[in-house]
C-alpha positions in Angstrom: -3.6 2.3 -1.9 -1.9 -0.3 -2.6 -0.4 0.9 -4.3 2.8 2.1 -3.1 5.5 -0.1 -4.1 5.0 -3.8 -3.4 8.0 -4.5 -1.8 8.0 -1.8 1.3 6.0 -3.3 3.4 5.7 -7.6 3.0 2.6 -8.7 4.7 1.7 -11.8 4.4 -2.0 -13.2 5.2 -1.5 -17.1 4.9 0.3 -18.8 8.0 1.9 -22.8 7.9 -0.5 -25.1 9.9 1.0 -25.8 13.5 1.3 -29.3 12.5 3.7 -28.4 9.6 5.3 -26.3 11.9 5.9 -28.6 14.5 7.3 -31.3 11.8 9.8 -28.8 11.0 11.1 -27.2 14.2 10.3 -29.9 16.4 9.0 -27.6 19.3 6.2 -29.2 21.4 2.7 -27.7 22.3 3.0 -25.2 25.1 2.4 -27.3 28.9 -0.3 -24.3 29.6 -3.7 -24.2 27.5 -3.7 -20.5 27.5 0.1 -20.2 26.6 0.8 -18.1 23.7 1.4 -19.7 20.3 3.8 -17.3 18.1 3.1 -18.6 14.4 5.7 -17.9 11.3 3.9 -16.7 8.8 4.5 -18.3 5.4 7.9 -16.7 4.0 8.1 -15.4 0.5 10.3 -17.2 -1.9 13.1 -14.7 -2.7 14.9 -14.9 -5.6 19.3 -13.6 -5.6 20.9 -12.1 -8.8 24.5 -13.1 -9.8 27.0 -10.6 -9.5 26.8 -10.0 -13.6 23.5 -8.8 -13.9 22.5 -4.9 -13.6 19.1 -3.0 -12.6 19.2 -5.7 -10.4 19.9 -5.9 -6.6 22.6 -8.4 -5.5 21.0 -9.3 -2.3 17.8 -10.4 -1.3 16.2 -10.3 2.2 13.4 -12.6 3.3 11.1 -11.3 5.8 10.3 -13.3 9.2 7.0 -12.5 10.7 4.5 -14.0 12.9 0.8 -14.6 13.9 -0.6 -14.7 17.3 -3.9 -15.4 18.9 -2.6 -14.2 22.3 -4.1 -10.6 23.0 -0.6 -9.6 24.5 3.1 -11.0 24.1 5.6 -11.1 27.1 8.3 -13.0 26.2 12.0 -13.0 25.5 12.7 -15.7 22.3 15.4 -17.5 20.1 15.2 -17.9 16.4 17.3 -20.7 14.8 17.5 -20.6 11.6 19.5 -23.6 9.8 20.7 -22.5 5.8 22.7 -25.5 6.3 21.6 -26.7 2.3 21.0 -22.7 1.4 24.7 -22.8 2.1 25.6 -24.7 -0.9 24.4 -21.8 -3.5 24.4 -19.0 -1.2 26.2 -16.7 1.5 23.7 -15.9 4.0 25.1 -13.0 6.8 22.9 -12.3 9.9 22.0 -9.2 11.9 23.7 -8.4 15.0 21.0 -10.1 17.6 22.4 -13.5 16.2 25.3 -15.9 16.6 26.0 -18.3 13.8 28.1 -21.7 14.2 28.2 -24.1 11.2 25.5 -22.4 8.9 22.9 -22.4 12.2 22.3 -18.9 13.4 21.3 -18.8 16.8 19.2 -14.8 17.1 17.7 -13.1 20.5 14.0 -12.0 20.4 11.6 -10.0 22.2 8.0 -9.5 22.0 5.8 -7.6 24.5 3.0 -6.2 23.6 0.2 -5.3 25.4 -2.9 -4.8 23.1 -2.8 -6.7 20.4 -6.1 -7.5 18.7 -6.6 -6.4 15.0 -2.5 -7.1 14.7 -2.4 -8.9 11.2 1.3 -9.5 12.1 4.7 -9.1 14.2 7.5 -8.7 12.2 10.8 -10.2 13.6 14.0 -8.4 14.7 15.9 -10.3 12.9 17.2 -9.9 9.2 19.2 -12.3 7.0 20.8 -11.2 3.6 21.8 -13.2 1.0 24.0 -13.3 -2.0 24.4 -15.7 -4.5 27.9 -17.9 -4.2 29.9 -17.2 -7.6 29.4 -20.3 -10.2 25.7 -20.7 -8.5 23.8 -21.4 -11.5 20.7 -19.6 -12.3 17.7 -21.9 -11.7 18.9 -23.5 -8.4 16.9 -23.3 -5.4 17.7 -24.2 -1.4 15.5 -24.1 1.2 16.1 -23.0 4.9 14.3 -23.6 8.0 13.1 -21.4 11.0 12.4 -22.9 14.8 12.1 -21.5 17.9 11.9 -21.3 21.9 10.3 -18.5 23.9 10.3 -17.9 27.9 6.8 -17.9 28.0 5.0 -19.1 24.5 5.6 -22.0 21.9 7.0 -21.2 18.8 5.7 -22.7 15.7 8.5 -22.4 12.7 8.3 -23.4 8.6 10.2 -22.8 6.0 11.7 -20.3 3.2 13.3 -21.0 0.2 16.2 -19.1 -2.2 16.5 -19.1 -6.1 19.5 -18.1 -8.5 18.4 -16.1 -11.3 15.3 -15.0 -12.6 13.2 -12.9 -14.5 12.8 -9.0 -13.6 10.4 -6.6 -15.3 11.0 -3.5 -15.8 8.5 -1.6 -16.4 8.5 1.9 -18.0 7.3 5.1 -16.8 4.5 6.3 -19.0 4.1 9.7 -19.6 1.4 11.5 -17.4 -1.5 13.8 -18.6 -3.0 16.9 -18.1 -6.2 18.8 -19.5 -7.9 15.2 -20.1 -11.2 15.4 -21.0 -13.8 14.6 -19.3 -16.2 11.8 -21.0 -13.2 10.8 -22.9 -12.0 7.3 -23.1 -7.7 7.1 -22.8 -5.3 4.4 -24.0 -2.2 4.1 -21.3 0.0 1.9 -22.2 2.0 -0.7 -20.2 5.5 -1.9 -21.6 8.3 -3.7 -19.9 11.2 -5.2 -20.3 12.8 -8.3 -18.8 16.5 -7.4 -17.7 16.9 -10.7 -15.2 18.6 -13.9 -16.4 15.7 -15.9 -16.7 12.7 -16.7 -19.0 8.7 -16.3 -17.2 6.2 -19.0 -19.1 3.0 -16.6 -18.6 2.7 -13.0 -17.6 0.3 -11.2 -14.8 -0.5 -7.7 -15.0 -2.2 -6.1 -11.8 -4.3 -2.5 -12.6 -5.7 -0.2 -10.1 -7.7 2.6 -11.1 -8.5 5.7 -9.0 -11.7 7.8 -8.5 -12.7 9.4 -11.8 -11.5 6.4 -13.9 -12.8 3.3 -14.6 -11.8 0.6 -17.3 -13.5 0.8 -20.3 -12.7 -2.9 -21.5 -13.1 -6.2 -20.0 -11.1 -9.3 -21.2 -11.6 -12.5 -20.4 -8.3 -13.6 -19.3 -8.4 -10.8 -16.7 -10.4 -10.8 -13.6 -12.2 -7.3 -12.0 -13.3 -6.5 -8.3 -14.1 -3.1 -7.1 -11.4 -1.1 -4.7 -11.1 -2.1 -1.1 -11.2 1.5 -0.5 -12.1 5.2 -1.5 -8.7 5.5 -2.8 -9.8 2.5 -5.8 -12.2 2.7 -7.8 -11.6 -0.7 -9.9 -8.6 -3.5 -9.7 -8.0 -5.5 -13.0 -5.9 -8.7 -12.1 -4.9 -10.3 -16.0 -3.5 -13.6 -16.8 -1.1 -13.7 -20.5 0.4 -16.7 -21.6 3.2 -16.7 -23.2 7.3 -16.9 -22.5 9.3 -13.8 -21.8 12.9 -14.4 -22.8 15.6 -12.2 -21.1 15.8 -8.8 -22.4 12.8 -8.9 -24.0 10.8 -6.0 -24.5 7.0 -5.8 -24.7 3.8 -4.1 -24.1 0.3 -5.2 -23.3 -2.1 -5.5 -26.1 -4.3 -3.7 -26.4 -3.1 -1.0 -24.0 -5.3 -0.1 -21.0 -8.6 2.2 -22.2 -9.8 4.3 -19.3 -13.5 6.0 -18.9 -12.6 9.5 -17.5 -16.1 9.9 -15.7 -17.7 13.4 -14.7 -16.0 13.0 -11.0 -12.1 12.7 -12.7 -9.5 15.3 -11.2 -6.6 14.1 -10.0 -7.2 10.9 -11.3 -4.0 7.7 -11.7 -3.4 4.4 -13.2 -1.5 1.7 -10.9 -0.2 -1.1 -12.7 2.5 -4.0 -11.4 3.8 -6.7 -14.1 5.5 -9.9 -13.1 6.3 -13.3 -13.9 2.9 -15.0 -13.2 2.8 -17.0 -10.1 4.9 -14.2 -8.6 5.0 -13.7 -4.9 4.2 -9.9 -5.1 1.5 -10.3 -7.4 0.0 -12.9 -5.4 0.0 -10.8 -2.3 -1.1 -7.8 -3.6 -3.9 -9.8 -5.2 -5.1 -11.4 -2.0 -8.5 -10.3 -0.1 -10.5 -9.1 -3.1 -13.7 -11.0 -4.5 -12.9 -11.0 -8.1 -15.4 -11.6 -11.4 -14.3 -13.0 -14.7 -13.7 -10.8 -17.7 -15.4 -11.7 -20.5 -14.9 -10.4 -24.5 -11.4 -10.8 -26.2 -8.0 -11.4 -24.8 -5.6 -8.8 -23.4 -1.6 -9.8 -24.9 1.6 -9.2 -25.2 2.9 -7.3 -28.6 6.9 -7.8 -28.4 8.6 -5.1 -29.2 12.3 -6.2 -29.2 12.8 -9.9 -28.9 14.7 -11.7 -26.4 17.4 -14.2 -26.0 17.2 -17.7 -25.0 19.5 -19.4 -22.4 19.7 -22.8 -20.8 18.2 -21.6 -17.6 14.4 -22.5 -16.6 11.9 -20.3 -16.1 11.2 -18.6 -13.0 7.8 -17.4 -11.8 10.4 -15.2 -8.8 10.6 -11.8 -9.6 14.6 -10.9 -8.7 14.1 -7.6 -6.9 15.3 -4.6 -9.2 17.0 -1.0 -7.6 17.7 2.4 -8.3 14.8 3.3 -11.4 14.4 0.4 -12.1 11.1 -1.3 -11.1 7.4 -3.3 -12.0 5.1 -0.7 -10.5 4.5 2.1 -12.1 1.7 5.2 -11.4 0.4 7.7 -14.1 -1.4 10.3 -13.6 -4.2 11.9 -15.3 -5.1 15.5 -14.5 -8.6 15.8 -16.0 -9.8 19.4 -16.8 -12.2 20.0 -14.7 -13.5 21.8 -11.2 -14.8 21.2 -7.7 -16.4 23.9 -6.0 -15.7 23.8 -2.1 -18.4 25.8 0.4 -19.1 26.0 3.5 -21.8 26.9 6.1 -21.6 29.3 9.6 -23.8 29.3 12.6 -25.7 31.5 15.3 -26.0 31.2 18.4 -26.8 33.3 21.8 -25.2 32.9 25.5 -24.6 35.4 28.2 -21.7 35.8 30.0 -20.2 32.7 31.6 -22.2 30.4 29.6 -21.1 27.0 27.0 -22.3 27.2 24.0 -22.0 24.6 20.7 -21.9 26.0 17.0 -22.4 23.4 14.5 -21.5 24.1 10.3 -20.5 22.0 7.9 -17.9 22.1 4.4 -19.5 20.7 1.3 -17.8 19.3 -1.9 -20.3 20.5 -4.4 -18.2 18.7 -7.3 -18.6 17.8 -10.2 -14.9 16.6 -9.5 -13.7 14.0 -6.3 -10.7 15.8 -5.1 -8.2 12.9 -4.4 -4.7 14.2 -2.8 -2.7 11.3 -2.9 0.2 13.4 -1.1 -1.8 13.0 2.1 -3.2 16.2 2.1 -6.4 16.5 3.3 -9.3 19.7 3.1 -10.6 21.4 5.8 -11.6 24.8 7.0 -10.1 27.3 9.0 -12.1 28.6 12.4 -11.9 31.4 14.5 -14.0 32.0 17.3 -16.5 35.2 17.7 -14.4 37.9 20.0 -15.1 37.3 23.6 -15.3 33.9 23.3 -12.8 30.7 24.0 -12.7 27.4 23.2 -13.2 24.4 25.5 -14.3 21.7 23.2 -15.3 20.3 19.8 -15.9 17.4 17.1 -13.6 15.0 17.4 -12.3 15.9 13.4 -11.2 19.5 14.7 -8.1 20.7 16.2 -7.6 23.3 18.5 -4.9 25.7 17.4 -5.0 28.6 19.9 -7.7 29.5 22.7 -9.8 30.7 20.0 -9.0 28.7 16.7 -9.6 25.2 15.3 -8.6 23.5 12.1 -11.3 21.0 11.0 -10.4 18.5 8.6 -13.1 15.5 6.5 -10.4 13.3 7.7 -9.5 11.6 4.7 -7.3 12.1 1.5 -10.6 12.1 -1.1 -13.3 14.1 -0.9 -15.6 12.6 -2.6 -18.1 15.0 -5.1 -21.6 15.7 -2.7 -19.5 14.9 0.4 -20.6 17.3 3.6 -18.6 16.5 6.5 -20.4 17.7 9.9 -18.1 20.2 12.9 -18.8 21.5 15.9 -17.1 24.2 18.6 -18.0 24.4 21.5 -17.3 27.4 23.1 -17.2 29.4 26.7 -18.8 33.3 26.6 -15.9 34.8 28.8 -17.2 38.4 27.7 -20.4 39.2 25.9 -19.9 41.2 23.2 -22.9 42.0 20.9 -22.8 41.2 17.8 -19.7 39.0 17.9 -18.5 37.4 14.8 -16.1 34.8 14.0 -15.8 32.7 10.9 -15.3 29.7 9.3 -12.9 29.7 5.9 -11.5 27.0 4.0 -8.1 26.0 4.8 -6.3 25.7 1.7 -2.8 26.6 3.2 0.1 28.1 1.7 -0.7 27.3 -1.6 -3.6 29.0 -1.6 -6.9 28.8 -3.7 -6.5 25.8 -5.7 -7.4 25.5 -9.6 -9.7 23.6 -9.1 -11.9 25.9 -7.2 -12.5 28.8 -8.9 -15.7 29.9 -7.1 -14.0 32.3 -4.0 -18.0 33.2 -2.6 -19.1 30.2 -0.6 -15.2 29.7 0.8 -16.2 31.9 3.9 -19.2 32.1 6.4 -19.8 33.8 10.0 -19.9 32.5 13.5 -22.5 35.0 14.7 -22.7 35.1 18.6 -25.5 37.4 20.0 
């Protein structure tokens, strides 16, 4: 989901118009009609911390990446980048592909790439890091500006731009849960802090609620789409007026009520608070089709008040390290089961013939298993005695000449879910009355707790 942390992986969807671009880098329209066109995607504001503040990274690293309409990239490129005016509240330092002379870094590129359709984006090779000069003052902003020239495409650049100071939530860990019950309705709460240097005017709070969960309240300052994916069951995307002062501390009010429906296991709360207006919250909140809230307001209770300073507010988060952080995940065991079965097959062939066994694994529920580790079920098969694999479903694996490992392929299961396999096999010998089997593969761990019905976890491959 999306829900690992925000700041991993920076994405962004939105590119600057080739007309904007040329304006800024100057770089005329490719000679050849069919000539690639390398786009810079819109950068991210980033916002630098002085040296004084803590939970706080010193640094901040904007991320250069590009659009492309070309189904494949051959090219060999140069980046310039001018901080020529970031200069004046900044120190900017390149990676090791560039040359820099008066503030203009000068950075080797290559792109080849032979199939690229689907590819949202290319990220660049090259990184720039930057650290606010001492006596910057928190508020200021610079901007910088990225061109280019490629061997064999046109290169359409923008701009980024870099802020001193500004606020940083940190949110706390809540506690997780375990033996939740099922039908219940559970209050998590979401507090934060602001440790950056600068005030936020409003507040956005971003939720995401896995299967078994669903929120029990709408507001009408929030707004409420469905998941992209099996992973999300419902994303809450909330809008709070109201100024945070540095080192304020404060909660959202109410705090989130959950439905734990009939299908909750391992069931989690995502939830990311920032400065409205903030870049990460605006990119995580991109691509959904959203429906407004409606019934009372979701706020802020303060907790420990803040202190005001002379610097504006920010809408930039600064970007926080170590355990610090604005995205937090809970998790809510709910007590409850999932009962796992699965079905054999029979079959005849003399010796020298192919034959195909088809059976199936079953999530009989009540409970959606959702491993968030990755893990994913499957079932365990060996082939009847005589016999030797030479082919099967595409969601099976051979392991040896005569086992498979079959897998639904994904990390839920949802409850009703029967995922289809097949084996097919080669009679080498015929042996009457061969069996094999099919099992569930719960690995080392064995029998989960979820599953406490052992009787339907086996069946027979019965050959002849």
């Amino acid at each position: 989901m999306k829900h690992s942390s925000r700041r991993h992986a920076v994405v962004w969807a939105a590119a600057l118009s080739a007309a904007a671009g040329l304006a800024l880098t100057g770089v005329a329209p490719a000679q050849a009609d069919d000539a690639p066109v390398l786009t810079l995607q819109q950068i991210s504001p980033v916002a630098v911390s002085p040296a004084t503040l803590t939970g706080v990274s010193k640094t901040a690293m904007p991320y250069l990446s590009f659009t492309t309409t070309a189904g494949s990239l051959s090219t060999g490129a140069t980046l310039t980048i001018d901080t020529t005016q970031l200069a004046t509240i900044a120190n900017v330092t390149f990676s090791d592909n560039c040359t820099v002379v008066q503030h203009v870094a000068s950075c080797s590129e290559l792109f080849f790439y032979d199939d690229l359709n689907g590819v949202g984006s290319i990220g660049a090779s090259t990184q720039m890091t930057v650290r606010a000069k001492a006596g910057a003052p928190a508020g200021a902003s610079a901007s910088y500006t990225v061109s280019g020239t490629a061997d064999n495409a046109t290169i359409v650049g923008g701009q980024g731009t870099v802020e001193i100071g500004g606020p940083a939530y940190d949110q706390t860990q809540p506690k997780n849960r375990t033996g939740v019950a099922v039908g219940s309705t559970v209050a998590e709460p979401v507090r934060f802090t602001n440790i950056g240097d600068r005030a936020a005017d409003a507040t956005q709070v971003m939720l995401w609620a896995s299967p078994g969960v669903t929120f029990a309240k709408h507001y009408a300052n929030c707004e409420y789409s469905d998941g992209h994916d099996p992973q999300i069951t419902q994303v809450a995307l909330c809008t709070i007026p109201g100024q945070v002062l540095p080192g304020e501390r404060a909660a959202l009010a109410p705090a989130v009520r959950l439905t734990v429906q009939s299908t909750a296991y391992y069931t989690y709360l995502d939830s990311m608070i920032a400065p409205a207006g903030d870049p990460g919250i605006q990119q995580s909140s991109a691509g959904y089709q959203w429906t407004q809230g409606t019934g009372g307001q979701l706020g802020l209770r303060i907790i420990t008040p803040g202190t005001a300073n002379d610097a504006p507010s920010g809408t930039v988060s600064l970007t926080e390290r170590g355990s610090h952080g604005d995205y937090r995940i809970t998790s809510l065991l709910a007590d409850n089961s999932a009962d796992f079965s699965v079905t054999g097959a029979s079959a005849t062939g003399a010796q020298g013939d192919t034959v195909t066994m088809d059976f199936s694994m079953a999530n009989n529920g009540p409970a959606t298993i959702f491993y968030r580790s990755g893990d994913t079920i499957g079932v365990d098969v060996q082939l009847p005695p005589g016999t030797s694999g030479v082919g099967s479903s595409a969601n099976c694996e051979q392991e040896s000449s005569t086992s498979y490992h079959c897998t639904d392929g994904t990390i839920v299961s949802p409850a009703g879910s029967v995922t289809d396999f097949s084996v097919t096999l080669h009679v080498d010998q015929e042996v009457p009355g061969a069996q094999g089997s099919v099992a569930m593969g719960w690995g080392p761990a064995g029998q989960p707790a979820f599953d406490t019905n052992t009787s339907d976890d086996t069946a027979v491959l019965a050959l002849n």
